[in-house]
C-alpha positions in Angstrom: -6.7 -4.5 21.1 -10.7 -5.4 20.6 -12.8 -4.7 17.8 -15.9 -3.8 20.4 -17.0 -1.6 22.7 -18.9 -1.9 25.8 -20.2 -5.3 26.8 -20.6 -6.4 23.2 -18.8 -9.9 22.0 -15.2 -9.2 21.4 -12.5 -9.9 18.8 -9.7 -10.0 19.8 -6.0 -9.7 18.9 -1.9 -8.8 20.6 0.0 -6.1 19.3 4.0 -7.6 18.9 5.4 -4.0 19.4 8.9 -6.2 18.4 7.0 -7.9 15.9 8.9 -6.3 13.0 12.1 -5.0 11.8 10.5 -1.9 10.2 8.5 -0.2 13.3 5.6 -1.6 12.3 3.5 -3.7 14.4 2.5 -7.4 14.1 -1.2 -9.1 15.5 -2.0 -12.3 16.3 -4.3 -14.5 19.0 -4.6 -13.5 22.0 -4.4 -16.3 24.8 -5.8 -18.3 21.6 -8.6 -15.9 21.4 -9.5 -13.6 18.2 -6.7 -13.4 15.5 -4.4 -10.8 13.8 -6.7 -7.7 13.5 -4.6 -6.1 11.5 -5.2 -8.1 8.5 -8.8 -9.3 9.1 -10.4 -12.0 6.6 -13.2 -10.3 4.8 -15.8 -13.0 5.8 -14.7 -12.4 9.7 -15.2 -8.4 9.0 -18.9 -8.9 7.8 -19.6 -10.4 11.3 -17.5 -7.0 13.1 -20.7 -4.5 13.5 -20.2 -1.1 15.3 -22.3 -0.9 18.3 -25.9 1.0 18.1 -25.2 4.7 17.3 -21.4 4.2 16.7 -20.1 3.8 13.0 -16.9 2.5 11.9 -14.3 5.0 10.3 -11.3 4.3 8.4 -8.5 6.2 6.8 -6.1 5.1 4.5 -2.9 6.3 3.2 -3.1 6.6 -0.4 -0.4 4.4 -2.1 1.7 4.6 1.0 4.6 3.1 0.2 5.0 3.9 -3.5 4.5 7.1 -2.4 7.6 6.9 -0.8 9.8 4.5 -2.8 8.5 7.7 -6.0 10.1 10.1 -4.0 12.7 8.5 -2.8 13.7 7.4 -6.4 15.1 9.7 -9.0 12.3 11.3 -11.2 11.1 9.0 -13.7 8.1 6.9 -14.6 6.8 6.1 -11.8 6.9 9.4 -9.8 4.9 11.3 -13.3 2.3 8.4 -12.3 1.6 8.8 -8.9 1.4 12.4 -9.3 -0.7 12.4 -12.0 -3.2 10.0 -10.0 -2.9 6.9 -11.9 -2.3 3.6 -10.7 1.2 1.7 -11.5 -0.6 -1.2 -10.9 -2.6 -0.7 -14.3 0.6 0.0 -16.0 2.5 -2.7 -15.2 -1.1 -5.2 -16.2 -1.1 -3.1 -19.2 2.5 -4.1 -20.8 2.3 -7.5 -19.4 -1.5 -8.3 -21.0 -1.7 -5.9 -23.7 -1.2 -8.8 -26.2 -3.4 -11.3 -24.3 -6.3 -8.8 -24.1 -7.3 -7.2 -27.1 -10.8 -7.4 -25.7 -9.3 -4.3 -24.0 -8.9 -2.0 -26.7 -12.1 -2.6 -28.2 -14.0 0.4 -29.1 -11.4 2.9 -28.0 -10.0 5.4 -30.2 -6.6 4.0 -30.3 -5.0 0.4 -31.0 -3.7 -1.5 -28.5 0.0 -0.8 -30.1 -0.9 3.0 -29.3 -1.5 2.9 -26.0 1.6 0.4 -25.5 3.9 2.6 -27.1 2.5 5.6 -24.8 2.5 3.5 -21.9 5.7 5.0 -20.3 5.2 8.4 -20.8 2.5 8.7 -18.2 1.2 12.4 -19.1 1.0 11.2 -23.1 -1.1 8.5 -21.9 -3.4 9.8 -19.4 -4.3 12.2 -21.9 -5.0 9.7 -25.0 -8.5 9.4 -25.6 -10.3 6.2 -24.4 -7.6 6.0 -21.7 -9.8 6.2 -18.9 -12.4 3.8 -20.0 -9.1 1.7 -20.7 -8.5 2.3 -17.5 -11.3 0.7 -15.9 -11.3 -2.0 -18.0 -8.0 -3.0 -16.8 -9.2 -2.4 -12.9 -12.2 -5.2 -13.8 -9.6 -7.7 -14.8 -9.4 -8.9 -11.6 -5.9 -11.7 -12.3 -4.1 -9.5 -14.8 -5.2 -6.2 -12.2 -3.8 -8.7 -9.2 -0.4 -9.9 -11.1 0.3 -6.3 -12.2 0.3 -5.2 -8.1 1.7 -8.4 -7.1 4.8 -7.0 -9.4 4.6 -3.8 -8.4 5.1 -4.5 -4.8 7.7 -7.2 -5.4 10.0 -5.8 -7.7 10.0 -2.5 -5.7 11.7 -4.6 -3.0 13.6 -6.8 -5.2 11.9 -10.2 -4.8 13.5 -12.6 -6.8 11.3 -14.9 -9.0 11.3 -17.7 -6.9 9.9 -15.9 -3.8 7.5 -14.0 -6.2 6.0 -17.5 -7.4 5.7 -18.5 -3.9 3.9 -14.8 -3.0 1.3 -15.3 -5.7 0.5 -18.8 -4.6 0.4 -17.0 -1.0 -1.9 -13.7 -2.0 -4.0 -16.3 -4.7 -4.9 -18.6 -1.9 -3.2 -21.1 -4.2 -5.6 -20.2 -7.6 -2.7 -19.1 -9.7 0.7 -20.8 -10.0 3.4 -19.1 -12.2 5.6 -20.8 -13.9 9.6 -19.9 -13.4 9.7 -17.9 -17.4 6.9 -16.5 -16.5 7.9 -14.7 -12.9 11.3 -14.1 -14.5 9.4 -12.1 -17.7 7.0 -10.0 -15.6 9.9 -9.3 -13.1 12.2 -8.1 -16.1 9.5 -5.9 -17.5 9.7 -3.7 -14.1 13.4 -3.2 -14.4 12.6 -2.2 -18.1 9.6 0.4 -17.1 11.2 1.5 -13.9 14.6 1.5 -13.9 14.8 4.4 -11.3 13.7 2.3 -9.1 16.4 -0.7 -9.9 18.6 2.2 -9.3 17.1 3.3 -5.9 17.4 -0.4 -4.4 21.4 -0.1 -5.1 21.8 3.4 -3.7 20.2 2.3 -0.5 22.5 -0.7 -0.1 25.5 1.1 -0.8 24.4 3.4 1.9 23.4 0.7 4.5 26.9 -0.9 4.0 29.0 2.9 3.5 27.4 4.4 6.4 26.3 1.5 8.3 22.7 3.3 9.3 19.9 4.0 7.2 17.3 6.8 8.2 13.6 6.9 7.3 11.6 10.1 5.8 10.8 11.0 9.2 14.5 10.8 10.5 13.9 7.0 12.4 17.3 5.5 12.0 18.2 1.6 11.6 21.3 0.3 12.7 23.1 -1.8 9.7 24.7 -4.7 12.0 24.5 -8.0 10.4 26.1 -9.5 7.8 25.3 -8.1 4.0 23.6 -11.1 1.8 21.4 -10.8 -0.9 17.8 -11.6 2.4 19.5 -8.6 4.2 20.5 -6.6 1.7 16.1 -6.7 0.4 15.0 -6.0 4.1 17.3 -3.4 4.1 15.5 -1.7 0.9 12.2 -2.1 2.2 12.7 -0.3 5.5 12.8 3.3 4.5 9.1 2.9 2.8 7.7 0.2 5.3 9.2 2.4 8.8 7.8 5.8 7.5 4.3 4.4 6.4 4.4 2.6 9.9 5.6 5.5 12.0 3.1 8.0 10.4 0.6 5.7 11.3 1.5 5.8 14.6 1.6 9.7 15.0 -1.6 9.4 13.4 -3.5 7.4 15.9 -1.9 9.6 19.1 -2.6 12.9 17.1 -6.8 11.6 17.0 -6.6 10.5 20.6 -8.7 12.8 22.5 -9.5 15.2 19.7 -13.0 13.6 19.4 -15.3 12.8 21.9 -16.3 9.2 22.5 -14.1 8.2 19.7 -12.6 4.7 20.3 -9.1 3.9 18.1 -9.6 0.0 17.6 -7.2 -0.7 15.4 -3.6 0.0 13.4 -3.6 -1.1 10.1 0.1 -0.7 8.7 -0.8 2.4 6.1 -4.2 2.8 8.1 -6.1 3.3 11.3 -9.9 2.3 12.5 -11.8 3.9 15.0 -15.2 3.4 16.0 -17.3 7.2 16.6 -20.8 8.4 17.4 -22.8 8.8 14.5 -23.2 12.4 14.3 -19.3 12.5 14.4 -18.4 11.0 11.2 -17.9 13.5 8.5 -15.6 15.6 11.6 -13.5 12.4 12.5 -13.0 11.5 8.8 -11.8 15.1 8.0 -9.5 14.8 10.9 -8.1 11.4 10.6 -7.4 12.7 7.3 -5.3 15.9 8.5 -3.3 13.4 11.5 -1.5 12.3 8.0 -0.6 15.1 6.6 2.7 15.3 8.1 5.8 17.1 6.4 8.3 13.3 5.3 12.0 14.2 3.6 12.1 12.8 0.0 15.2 12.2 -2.1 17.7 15.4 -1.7 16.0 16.5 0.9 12.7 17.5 -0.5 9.4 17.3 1.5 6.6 15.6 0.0 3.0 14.5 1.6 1.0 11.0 1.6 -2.9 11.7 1.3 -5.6 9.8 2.7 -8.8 8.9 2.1 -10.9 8.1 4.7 -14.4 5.4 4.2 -17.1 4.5 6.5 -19.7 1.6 7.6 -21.8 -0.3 10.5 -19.2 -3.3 9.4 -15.2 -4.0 8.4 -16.3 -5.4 5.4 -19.0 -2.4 3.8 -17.6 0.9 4.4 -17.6 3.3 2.1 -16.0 6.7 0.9 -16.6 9.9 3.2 -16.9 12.6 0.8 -15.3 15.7 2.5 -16.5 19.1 1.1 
């Protein structure tokens, strides 16, 4: 796998098909050469340029996984968000910082008590006025936006707040250290939210341990084998939203091969792919790449539900930006 084409310099990285538990692939050096291109460091992607008349094109699943964790849950909170558009990211920053922040509310129509109380009624809120200027006030606040995902993701796989302090040292390069209450109080405030989702985590392991195989929304089993504790029991829960998000993007990268002339696949992403196309052919291989995800997944009692993409664009990793399909 090499982000180049032609006789350009290369960068370079191994896919670990086995690299995972979850069908998803792993990266890393290649005869100590390159690095994981899956996960590239935004100061190496500013140094990746497409080759003359070649542009880069990305497409990205939109909230992959909690996507599939909302449908795989019972109906609640958090699937009235995603379906209305809005970010569970913002909600969670919202009833954590609310307090902190009044800054926030300044100059809306409502008090920061109004929005709070609205906060889990996701159609009552989204239609407050101020909201969306609320919004994108919250999306700015770069920490409390970054705490509120860091949350989202971990509680949705039931991290416990010792391996959540150690994630946000991880993700904050070490610039923000929580301190045990403080894990243990943004953790709890998911369970409160969300607690379809608490509810989701135990229904999966008392599957895994009835049935002894667990099937993803595209019908990829896993064999239960091991030993049930608590580590097994959370990589068990993560599966069914990691392997389908993985798998589609798999389908998704064979489904463009070939379908576009000259179009070189250079890269799988987890919940995205990266190909490298002439520069006539963007708007075409963006509205395609788009279509390779839209594949039919089987949602909680058997209901089929959709991921979306979006699909962005650039001469670099680093600056691409939105293809606008008509």
């Amino acid at each position: 796998m090499s982000i180049a084409l032609n006789n350009t310099p290369r960068y370079t990285g191994i896919l670990r098909i086995a690299g995972t538990r979850s069908f998803r692939l792993s990266c890393g050096m290649f005869f100590g050469q390159g690095g994981n291109t899956q996960n590239i460091h935004e100061a190496v992607g500013e140094c990746l340029v497409a080759p003359e008349g070649y542009t880069f094109v990305q497409c990205d699943q939109r909230s992959a996984e909690s996507v599939v964790v909302a449908n795989l849950a019972r109906r609640g909170a958090y699937y009235e968000l995603l379906r209305l558009g809005m970010k569970p990211h913002c909600l969670m920053a919202l009833l954590i910082f609310a307090e902190a922040r009044p800054d926030w509310f300044a100059g809306l129509p409502h008090t920061g008590a109004e929005y709070l109380a609205n906060a889990l009624a996701p159609a009552t809120l989204a239609a407050m006025a101020g909201w969306r200027d609320l919004d994108k006030r919250i999306k700015t606040a770069l920490m409390e936006y970054a705490i509120g995902k860091m949350v989202i993701h971990a509680s949705s796989y039931r991290m416990g707040w010792r391996t959540f302090v150690l994630s946000v040292i991880k993700n904050t390069s070490g610039a923000l250290v929580l301190t045990a209450a403080q894990a243990k109080h943004y953790l709890a405030m998911f369970a409160r939210a969300f607690p379809e989702i608490i509810e989701w985590q135990l229904e999966v392991i008392f599957e895994a341990r009835r049935k002894r195989v667990l099937h993803n929304c595209m019908g990829y089993p896993r064999v239960c084998g091991r030993k049930f504790n608590h580590g097994y029991e959370n990589e068990l829960i993560s599966f069914k939203p990691q392997s389908t998000v993985g798998v589609l993007t798999h389908l998704a990268t064979r489904r463009i091969r070939g379908a576009i002339p000259n179009c070189h696949i250079l890269g799988n992403v987890h919940d995205a792919y990266v190909v490298a196309v002439p520069d006539t052919d963007v708007e075409t291989t963006a509205r395609l790449m788009v279509e390779t995800f839209h594949v039919p997944l089987r949602g909680r009692g058997g209901e089929i539900f959709y991921i979306d993409a979006d699909p962005k664009a650039g001469r670099t990793f680093t600056n691409m930006e939105t293809v606008k399909l008509a």
